[in-house]
C-alpha positions in Angstrom: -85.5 -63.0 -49.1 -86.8 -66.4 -49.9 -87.3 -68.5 -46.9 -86.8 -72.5 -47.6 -89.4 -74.2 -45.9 -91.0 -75.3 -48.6 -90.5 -77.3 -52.1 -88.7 -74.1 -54.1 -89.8 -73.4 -58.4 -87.6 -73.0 -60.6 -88.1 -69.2 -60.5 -87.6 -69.3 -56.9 -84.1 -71.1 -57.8 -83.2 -68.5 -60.9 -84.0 -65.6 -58.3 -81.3 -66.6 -56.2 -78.8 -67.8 -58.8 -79.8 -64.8 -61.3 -81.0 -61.7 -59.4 -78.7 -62.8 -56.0 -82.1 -62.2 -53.5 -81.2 -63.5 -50.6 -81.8 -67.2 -49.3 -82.6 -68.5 -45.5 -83.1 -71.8 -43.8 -86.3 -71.6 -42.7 -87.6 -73.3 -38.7 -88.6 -76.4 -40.2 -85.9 -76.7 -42.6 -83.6 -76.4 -39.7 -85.4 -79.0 -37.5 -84.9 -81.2 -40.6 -81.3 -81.0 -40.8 -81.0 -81.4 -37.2 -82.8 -84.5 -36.7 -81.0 -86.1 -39.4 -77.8 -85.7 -37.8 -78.4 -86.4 -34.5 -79.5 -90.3 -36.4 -75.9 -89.9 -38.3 -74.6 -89.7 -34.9 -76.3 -92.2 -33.2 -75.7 -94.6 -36.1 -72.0 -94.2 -36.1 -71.9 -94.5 -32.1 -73.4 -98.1 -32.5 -71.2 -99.4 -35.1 -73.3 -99.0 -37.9 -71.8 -100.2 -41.4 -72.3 -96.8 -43.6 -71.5 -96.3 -47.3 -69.1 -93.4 -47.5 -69.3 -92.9 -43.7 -67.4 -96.2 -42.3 -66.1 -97.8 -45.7 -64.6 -95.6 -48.9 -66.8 -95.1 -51.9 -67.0 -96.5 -55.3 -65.4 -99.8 -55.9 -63.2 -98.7 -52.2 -67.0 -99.3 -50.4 -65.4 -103.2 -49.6 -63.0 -101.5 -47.4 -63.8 -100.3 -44.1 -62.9 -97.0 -42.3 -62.3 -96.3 -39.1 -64.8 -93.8 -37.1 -61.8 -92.1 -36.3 -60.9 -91.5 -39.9 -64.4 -90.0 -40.7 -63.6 -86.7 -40.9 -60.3 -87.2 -42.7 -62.8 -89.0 -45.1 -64.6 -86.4 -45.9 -62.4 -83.8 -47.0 -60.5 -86.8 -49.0 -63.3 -87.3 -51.1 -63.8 -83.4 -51.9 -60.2 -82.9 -52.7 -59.6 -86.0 -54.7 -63.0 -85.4 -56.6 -62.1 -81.8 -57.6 -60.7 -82.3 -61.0 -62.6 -81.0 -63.0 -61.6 -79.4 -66.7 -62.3 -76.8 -69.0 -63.5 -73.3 -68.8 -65.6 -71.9 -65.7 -69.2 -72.4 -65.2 -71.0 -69.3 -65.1 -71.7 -67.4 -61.6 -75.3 -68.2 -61.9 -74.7 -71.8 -63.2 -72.6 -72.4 -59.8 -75.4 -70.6 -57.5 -77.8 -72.5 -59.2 -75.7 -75.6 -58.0 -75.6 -74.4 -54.4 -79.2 -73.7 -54.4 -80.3 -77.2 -55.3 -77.7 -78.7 -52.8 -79.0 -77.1 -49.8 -82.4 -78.3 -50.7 -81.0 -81.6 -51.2 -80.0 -81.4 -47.1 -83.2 -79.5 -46.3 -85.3 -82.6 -46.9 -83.7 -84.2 -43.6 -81.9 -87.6 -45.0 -78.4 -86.5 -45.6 -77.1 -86.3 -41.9 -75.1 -83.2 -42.6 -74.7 -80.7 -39.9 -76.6 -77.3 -39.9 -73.2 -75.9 -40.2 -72.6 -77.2 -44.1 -76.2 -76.3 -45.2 -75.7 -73.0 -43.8 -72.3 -72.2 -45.2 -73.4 -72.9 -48.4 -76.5 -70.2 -48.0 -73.7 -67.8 -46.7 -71.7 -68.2 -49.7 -74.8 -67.3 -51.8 -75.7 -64.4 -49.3 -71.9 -63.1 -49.7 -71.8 -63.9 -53.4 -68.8 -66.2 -52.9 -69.0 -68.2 -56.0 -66.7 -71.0 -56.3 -64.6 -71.2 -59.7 -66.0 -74.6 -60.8 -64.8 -76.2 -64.1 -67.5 -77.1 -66.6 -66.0 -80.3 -68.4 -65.8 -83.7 -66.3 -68.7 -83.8 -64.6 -70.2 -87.5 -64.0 -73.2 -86.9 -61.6 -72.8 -83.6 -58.9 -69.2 -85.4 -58.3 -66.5 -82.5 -59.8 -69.0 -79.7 -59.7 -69.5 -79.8 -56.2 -66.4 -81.0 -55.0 -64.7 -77.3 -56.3 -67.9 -75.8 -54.1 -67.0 -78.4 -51.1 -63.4 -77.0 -51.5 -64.1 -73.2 -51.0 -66.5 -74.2 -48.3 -63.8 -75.5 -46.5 -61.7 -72.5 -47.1 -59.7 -74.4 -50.7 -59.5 -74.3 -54.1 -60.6 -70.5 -55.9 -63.6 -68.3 -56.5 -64.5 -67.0 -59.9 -61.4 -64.7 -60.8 -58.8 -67.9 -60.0 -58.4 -65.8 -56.2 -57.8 -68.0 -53.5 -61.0 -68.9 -51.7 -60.0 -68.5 -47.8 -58.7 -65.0 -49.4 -62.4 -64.5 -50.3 -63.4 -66.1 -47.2 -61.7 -63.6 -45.0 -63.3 -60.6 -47.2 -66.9 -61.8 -46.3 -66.0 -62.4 -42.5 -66.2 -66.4 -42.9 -64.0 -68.8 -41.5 -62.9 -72.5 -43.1 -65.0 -75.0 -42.3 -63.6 -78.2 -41.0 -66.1 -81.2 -42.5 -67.2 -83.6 -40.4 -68.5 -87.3 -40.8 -70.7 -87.9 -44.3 -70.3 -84.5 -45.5 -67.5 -85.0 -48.1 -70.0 -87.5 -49.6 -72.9 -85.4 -49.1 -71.2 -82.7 -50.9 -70.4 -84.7 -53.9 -73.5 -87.1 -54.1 -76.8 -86.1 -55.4 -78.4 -84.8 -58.9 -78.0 -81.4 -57.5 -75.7 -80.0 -60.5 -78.1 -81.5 -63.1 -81.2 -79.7 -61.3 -79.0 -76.4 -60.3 -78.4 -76.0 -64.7 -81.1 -77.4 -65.8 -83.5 -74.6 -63.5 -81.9 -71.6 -65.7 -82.1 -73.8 -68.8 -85.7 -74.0 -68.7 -86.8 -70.9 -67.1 -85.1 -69.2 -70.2 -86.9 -71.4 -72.3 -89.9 -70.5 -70.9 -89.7 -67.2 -71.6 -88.2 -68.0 -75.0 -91.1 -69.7 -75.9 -93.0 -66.3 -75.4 -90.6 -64.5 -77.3 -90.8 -67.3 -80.5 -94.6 -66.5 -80.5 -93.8 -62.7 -81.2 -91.2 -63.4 -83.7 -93.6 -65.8 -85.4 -96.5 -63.6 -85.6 -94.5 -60.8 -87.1 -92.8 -63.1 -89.9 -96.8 -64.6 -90.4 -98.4 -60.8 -90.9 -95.2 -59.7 -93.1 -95.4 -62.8 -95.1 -99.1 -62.0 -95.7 -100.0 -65.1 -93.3 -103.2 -66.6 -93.4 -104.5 -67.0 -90.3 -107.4 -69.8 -90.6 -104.6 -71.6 -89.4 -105.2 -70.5 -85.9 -108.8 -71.1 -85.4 -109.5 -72.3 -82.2 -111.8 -75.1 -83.5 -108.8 -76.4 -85.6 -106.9 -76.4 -82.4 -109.9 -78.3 -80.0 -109.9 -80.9 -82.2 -106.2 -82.2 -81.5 -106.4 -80.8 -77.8 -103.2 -80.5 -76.8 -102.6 -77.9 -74.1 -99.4 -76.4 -75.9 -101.0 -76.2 -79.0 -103.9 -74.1 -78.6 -102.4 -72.1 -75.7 -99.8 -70.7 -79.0 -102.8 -70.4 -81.6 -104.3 -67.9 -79.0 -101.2 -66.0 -78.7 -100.9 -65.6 -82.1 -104.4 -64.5 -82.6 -103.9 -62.2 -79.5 -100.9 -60.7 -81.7 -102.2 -60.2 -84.7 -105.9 -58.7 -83.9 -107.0 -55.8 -85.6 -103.7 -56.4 -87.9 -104.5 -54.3 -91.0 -102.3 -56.2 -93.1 -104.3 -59.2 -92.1 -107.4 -58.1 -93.3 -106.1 -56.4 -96.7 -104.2 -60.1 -97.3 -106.4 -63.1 -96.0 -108.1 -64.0 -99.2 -105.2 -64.3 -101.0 -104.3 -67.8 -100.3 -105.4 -71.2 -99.0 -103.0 -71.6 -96.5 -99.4 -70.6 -95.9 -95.8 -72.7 -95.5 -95.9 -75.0 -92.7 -93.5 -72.7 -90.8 -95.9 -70.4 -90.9 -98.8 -72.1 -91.1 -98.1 -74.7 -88.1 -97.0 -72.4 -85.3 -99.5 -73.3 -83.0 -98.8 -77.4 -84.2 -94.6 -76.8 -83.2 -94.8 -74.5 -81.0 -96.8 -75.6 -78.9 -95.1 -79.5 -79.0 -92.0 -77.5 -77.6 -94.1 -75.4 -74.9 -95.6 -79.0 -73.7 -91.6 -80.6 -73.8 -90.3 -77.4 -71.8 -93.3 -77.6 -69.1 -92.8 -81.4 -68.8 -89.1 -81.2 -68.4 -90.0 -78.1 -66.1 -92.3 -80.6 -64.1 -88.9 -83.1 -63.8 -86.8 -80.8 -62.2 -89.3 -79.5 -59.6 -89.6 -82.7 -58.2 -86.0 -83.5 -58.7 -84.7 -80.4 -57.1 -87.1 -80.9 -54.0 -86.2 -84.3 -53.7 -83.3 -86.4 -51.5 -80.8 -87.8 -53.6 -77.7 -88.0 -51.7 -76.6 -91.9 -50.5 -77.1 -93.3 -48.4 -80.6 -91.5 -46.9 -81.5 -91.8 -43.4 -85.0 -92.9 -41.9 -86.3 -93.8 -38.9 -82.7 -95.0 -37.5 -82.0 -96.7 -40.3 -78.9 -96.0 -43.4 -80.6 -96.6 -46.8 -78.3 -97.2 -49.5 -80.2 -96.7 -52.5 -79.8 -94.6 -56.3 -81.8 -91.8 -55.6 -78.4 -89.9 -57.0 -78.7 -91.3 -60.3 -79.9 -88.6 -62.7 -82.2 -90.8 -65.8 -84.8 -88.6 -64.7 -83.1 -85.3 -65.5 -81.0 -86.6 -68.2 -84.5 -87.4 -70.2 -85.6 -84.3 -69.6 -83.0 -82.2 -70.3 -82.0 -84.4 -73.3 -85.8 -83.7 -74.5 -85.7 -79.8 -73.6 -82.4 -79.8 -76.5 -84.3 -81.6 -79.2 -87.4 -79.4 -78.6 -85.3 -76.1 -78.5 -83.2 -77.0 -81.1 -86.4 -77.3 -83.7 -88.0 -74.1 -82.2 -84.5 -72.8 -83.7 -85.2 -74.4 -86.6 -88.5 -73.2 -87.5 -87.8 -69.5 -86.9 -85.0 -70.1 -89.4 -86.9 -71.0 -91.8 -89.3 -68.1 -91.2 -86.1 -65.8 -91.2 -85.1 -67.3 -94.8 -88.9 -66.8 -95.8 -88.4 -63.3 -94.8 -85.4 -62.5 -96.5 -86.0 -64.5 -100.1 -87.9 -62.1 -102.8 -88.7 -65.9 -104.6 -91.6 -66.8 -102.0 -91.8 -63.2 -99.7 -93.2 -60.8 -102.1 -90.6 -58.2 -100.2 -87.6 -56.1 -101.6 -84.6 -59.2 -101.9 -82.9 -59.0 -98.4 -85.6 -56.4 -97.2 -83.4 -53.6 -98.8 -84.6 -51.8 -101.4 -82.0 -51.3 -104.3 -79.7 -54.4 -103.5 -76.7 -55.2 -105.0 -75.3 -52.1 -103.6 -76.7 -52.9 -99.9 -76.7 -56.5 -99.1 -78.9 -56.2 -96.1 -80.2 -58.8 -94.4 -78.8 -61.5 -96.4 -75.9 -62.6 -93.5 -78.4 -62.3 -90.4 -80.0 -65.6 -92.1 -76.6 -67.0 -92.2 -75.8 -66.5 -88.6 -79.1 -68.2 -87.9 -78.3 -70.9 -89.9 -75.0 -71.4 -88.6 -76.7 -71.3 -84.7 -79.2 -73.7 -86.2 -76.5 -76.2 -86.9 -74.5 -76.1 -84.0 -77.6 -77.0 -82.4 -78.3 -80.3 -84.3 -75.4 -81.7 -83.1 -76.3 -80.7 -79.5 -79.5 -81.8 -80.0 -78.1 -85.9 -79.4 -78.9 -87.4 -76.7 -76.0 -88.2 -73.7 -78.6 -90.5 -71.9 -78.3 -92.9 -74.5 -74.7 -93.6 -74.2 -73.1 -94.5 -70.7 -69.2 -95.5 -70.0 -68.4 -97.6 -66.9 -66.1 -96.8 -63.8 -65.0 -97.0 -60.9 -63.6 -100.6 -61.8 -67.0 -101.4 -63.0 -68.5 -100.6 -59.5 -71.1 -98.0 -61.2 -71.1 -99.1 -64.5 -74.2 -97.2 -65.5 -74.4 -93.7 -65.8 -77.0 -91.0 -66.7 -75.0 -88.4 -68.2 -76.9 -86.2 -67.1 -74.8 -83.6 -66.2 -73.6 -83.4 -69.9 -76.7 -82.3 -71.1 -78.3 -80.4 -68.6 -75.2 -78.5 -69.9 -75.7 -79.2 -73.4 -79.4 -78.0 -73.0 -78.7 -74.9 -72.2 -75.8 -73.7 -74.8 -79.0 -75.1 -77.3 -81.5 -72.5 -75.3 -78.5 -69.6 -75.6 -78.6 -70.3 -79.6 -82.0 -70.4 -79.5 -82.3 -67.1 -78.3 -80.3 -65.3 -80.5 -81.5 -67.2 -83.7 -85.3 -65.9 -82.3 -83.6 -62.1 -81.5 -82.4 -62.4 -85.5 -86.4 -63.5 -86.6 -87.3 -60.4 -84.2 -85.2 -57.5 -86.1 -85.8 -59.1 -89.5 -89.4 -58.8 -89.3 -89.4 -55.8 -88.0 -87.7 -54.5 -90.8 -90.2 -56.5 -93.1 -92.6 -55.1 -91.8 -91.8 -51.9 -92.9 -92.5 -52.5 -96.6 -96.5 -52.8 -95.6 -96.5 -49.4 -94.2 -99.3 -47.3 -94.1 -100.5 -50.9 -92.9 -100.5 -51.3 -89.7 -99.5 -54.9 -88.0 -101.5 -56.3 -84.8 -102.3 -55.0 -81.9 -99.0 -57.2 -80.2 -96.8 -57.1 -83.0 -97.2 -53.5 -83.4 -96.4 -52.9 -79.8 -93.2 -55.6 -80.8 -92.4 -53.1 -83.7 -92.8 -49.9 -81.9 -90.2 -50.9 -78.8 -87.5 -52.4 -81.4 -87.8 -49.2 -83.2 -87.4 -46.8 -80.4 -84.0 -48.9 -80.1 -83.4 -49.5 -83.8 -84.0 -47.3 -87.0 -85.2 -49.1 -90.3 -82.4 -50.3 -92.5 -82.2 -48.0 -95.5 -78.4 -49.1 -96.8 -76.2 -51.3 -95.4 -74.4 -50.1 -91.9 -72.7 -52.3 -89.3 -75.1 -55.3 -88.4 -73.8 -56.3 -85.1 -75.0 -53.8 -82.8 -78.6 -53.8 -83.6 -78.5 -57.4 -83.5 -76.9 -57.6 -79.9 -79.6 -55.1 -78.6 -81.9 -57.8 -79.6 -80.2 -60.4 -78.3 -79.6 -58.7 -75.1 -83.8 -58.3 -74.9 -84.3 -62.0 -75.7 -81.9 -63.3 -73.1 -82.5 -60.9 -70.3 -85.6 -61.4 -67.7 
């Protein structure tokens, strides 16, 4: 069980959306959300003006509400803000959500009863995972209002089944909201953080993964691997950089094909040749971005906040920091894509590999690997287009009341259908050097890529002739992409 009384990491976050362990409000936590709405309370009993709280939201803030109306208020916003579009976010893309929205309310600023934050960690516990529509969200507003609905006992759980059905099952009752929480539920940059946390804790790991693909493709391409030396690498010292040039060295050490090969060259193609130089650039984008959303995820951004008996309305809900980030984590995953393309079309062309064309022997009758690079290629430009930034465009609304808007949503969303190519464009480089690799037997690869070789082998034989493609490749795939 992870116990939130502290600022959560992202695979803190991925464990509970992923793996389902078990979240809890820790004594501090709890303390927090208490104190912030016994000020809520006291605010409201003097006749405090409060955004979303006494007056309606948006452009409607210039029109006062009633504290009678408060509650009604609150589950008004949630329904008329679920309207979201399009096919279902992933169960792990909605628990991520909920994650980052109860430690939005554990910081103590939001004014929401123990009672909301809690029924969102017993949705989680019960895996009661709201059907949420991916399209239309502007900020946390769509996403989380199909969460605040099945909180409250509305709207449907994944499956399109009536949530208070699901309710029942797990022994919960509707929730009735109370003053602020409608806006609390709705407010915040907790969808960007919630999608962005899988996004980049897969592209950590992919990053791993691209270093193994690359180091295969370097030793069956004959790689030279000057390229690597550390002093190279200390003289431009960027941490990403060298980190990857001692992976690959770590990789290919005691690689007999290496040693038979090195003095046959100068140097190598640059997508060989500047793996440490690219991949490490993307390693230092994903750990910046990574950096972002920690903060961001541990930080208050509904509105208004509360402090020392005071209503803040502020921004802290607008998402330029995560919309940055996320927009950068595309580009840089897009090009690690790229390169292990181009290392997959190395591989595959007898003109510049020095290997059997299509890593077949006796083509024309078998066609080999030939379409694997295609599917690659493909992958590789879907993901240009995904690769444009959202946070340089913003459309007004609300009748010009917020007429400036991250988009962040949009590409935390973005960013990770660019990681899910990613992964199986780096799955393809994987099983096609492996089977290049072949054609330097009795040579033996490195220490880490012959381990590489040895486990996709115990799954995969060598291609001799042609024979259906796709279920190696998702056995790959399914490697890459799992934790």
């Amino acid at each position: 069980m992870i116990v939130l009384d502290h600022p959560l990491n992202l695979g803190e976050v991925v464990q509970v959306a992923r793996h389902r362990v078990p979240l809890s409000l820790g004594p501090e936590t709890v303390a927090r959300i208490q104190a912030s709405r016994r000020m809520l309370e006291e605010l409201i009993a003097g006749g405090v003006a409060m955004y979303g709280v006494t007056t309606g939201v948006g452009e409607l803030s210039k029109v006062r509400v009633g504290p009678e109306h408060a509650s009604t208020l609150s589950a008004n916003i949630v329904m008329s803000h679920a309207c979201g579009v399009g096919e279902p976010l992933r169960d792990e893309q909605v628990r991520a959500i909920m994650v980052c929205a109860v430690l939005n309310w554990s910081q103590g600023r939001s004014g929401v009863r123990l009672a909301l934050a809690q029924r969102l960690v017993d949705l989680l516990n019960h895996d009661v995972v709201p059907y949420v529509p991916s399209q239309g969200g502007m900020g946390s507003l769509t996403h989380m209002a199909h969460i605040g609905l099945v909180a409250m006992g509305l709207g449907e759980v994944l499956g399109r089944r009536p949530a208070a059905e699901r309710l029942a099952d797990a022994g919960l009752a509707p929730l009735a909201l109370a003053e602020k929480e409608g806006l609390s539920l709705v407010n915040g940059t907790v969808s960007k953080t919630g999608l962005a946390s899988l996004a980049l804790h897969d592209a950590r790991r992919l990053a791993v993964w691209a270093d193994v693909a690359g180091a295969m493709s370097f030793e069956a391409l004959k790689g030279v691997p000057t390229a690597f030396d550390p002093r190279i690498h200390a003289a431009r010292p960027h941490p990403g950089q060298s980190h990857v040039a001692r992976n690959l060295l770590a990789l290919i050490a005691d690689s007999e094909i290496v040693a038979k090969y090195r003095h046959e060259r100068v140097q190598d193609a640059l997508s060989l040749r500047c793996m440490p130089q690219v991949h490490g650039a993307i390693r230092d984008q994903i750990e910046a971005a990574s950096h972002t959303c920690e903060i961001e995820m541990n930080s208050a951004t509904d509105n208004p906040l509360l402090f020392d008996g005071q209503a803040l309305s502020g921004c802290n809900a607008h998402g330029e920091p995560m919309a940055l980030s996320t927009d950068a984590l595309a580009m840089a995953v897009a090009d690690l894509a790229n390169i292990s393309e181009r290392r997959i079309d190395r591989l595959v062309n007898h003109h510049v590999s020095d290997l059997p064309a299509f890593l077949v022997r006796g083509n024309g009758l078998s066609s080999g690997f030939m379409i694997p690079q295609y599917v690659a290629a493909a992958l590789v430009a879907e993901n240009k287009v995904l690769g444009h930034p959202m946070s340089v465009d913003s459309i007004p609304t609300t009748a010009l009341q917020e007429d400036h808007w991250s988009m962040g949503t949009g590409s935390a969303l973005k960013a990770g259908r660019v990681v899910h190519n990613a992964q199986k464009v780096v799955a393809i480089e994987v099983l096609t050097a492996a089977q290049a690799l072949e054609f330097h037997r009795p040579l033996l690869p490195g220490q880490g890529t012959r381990a590489m070789q040895a486990e996709v082998r115990q799954h995969i034989p060598p291609w001799d002739e042609d024979r259906i493609f796709y279920p190696d490749m998702e056995k790959v795939i399914f490697a890459v992409e799992t934790d």
